[in-house]
C-alpha positions in Angstrom: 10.1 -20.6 18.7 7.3 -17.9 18.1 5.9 -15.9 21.4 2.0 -16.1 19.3 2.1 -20.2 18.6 3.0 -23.1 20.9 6.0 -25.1 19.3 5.4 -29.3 19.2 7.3 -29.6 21.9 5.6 -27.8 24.5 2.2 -29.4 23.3 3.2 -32.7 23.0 5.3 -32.1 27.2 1.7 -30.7 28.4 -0.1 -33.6 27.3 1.8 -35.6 29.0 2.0 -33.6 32.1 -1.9 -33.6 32.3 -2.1 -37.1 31.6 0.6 -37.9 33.7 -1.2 -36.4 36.9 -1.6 -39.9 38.9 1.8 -41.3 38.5 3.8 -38.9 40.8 7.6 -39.9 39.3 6.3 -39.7 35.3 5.1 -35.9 36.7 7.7 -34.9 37.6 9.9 -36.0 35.0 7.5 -34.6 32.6 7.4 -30.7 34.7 11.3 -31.7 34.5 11.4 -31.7 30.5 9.2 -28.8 30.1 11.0 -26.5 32.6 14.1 -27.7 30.1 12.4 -26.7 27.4 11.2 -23.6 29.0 14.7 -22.7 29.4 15.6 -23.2 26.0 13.0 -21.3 25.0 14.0 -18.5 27.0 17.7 -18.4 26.2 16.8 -19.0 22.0 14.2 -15.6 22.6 17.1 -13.9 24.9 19.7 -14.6 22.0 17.4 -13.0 19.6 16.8 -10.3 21.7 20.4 -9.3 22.1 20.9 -9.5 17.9 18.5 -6.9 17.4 19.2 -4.6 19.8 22.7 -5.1 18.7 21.9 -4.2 15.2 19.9 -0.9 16.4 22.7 0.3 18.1 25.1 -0.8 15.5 24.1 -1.2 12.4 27.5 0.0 11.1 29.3 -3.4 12.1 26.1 -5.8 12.0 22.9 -6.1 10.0 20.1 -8.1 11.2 17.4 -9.5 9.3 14.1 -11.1 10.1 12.1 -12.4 7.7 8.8 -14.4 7.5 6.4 -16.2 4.4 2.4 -15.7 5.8 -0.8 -17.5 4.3 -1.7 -16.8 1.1 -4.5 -13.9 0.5 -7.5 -13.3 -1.8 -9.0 -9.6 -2.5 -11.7 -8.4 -1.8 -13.4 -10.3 1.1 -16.5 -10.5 0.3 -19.4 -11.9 2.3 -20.9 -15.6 0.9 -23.1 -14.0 -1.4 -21.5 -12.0 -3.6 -23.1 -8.3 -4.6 -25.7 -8.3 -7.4 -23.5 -7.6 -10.9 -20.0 -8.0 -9.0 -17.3 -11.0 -9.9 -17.0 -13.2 -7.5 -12.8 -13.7 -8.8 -10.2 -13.2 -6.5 -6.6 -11.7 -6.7 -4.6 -14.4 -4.9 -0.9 -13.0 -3.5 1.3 -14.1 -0.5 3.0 -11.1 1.5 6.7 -12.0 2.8 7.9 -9.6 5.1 11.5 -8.8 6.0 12.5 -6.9 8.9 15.5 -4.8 9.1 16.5 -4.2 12.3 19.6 -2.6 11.8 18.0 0.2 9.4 14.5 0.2 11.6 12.5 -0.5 8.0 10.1 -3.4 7.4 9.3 -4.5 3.9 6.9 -6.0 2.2 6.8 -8.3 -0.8 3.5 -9.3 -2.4 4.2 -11.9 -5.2 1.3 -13.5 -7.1 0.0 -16.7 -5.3 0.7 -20.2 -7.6 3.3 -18.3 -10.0 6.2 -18.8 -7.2 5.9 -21.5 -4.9 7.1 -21.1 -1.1 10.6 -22.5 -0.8 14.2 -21.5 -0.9 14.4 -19.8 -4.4 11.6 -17.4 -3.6 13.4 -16.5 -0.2 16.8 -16.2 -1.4 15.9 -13.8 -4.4 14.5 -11.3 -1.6 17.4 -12.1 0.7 19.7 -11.0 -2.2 17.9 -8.3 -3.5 17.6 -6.9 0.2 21.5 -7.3 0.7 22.5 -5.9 -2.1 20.0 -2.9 -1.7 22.2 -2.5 1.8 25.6 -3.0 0.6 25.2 -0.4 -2.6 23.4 2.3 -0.7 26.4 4.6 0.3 23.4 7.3 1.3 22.4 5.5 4.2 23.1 7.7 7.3 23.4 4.2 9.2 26.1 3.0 7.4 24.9 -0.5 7.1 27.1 -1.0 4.0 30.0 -1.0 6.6 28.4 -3.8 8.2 30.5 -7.0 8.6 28.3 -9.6 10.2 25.0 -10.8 9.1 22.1 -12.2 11.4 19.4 -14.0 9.7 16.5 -14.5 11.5 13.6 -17.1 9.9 10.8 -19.7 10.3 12.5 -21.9 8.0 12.1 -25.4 9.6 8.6 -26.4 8.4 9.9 -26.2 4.4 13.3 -27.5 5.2 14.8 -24.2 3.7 18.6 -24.4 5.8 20.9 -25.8 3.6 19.9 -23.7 0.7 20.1 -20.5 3.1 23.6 -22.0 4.4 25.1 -22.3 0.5 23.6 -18.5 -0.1 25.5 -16.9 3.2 29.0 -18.9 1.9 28.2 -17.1 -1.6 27.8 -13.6 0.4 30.5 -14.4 2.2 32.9 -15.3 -1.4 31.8 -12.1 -2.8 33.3 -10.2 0.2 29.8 -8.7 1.7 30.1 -10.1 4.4 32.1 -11.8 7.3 
């Protein structure tokens, strides 16, 4: 549920709608589903919403990360004909980024592209190692060490990542992190 991409759903539900325009009742069952859908959309983006700004104004009692693999990236861009005595090899990485909301502080992670693949192992070692930087750093004027709950926030569904994240958050939850 992205606010820059158009999920399946509403694709596949305005199809339909536009080639649903002669028969009247399929219409309006289709404008039905998609205000439906709408709605959900709405509500997911509202409950989102409220976690952050519940983790700005209280990152004492709840941490809330977001996180989010991109496209892998080659450097430098060059144009298709490469400069006269210049290599036309490429250092391939993929940035992840992980947003703290509670702290205000984005990170990012570059990790060589083909040495890790995308999956659960790759986002669970950052989710860890970005945990454990909040619970151990007794410094931070925020107090997020104090915090209790933990909000994840992901695009997880295309690599099928859940139950993996689910079995991580019972082991923060067994060494006492967390709520």
């Amino acid at each position: 549920k992205h606010h820059h991409s158009q999920c399946a759903t509403c694709a596949r539900l305005r199809a339909k709608l536009h080639a649903g325009f002669m028969d009247l009742a399929a219409h309006e069952q289709y404008v039905q589903e998609l205000r439906l859908h709408d709605a959900s959309v709405t509500a997911w983006r509202n409950l989102e919403e409220s976690y952050k700004a519940e983790g700005t104004t209280h990152p004492d009692r709840v941490t809330v990360l977001a996180y989010d693999d991109t496209s892998e990236l080659a450097t430098p861009n060059l144009t298709n004909r490469t400069p006269k005595n210049f290599t036309d090899n490429k250092l391939e990485f993929v940035p992840w980024l992980i947003r703290n909301y509670s702290a205000n502080t984005r990170d990012y992670v570059y990790m060589m592209a083909g040495v890790h693949g995308k999956g659960a192992n790759r986002i669970l070692t950052e989710l860890q190692a970005t945990v454990r930087k909040i619970k151990t750093d007794y410094t931070d004027e925020k107090k997020g060490y104090l915090a209790r709950k933990l909000v994840l926030i992901g695009d997880n569904y295309s690599e099928n990542k859940n139950n993996e994240i689910l079995a991580w958050a019972q082991d923060v939850v067994s060494a006492g992190w967390y709520d």
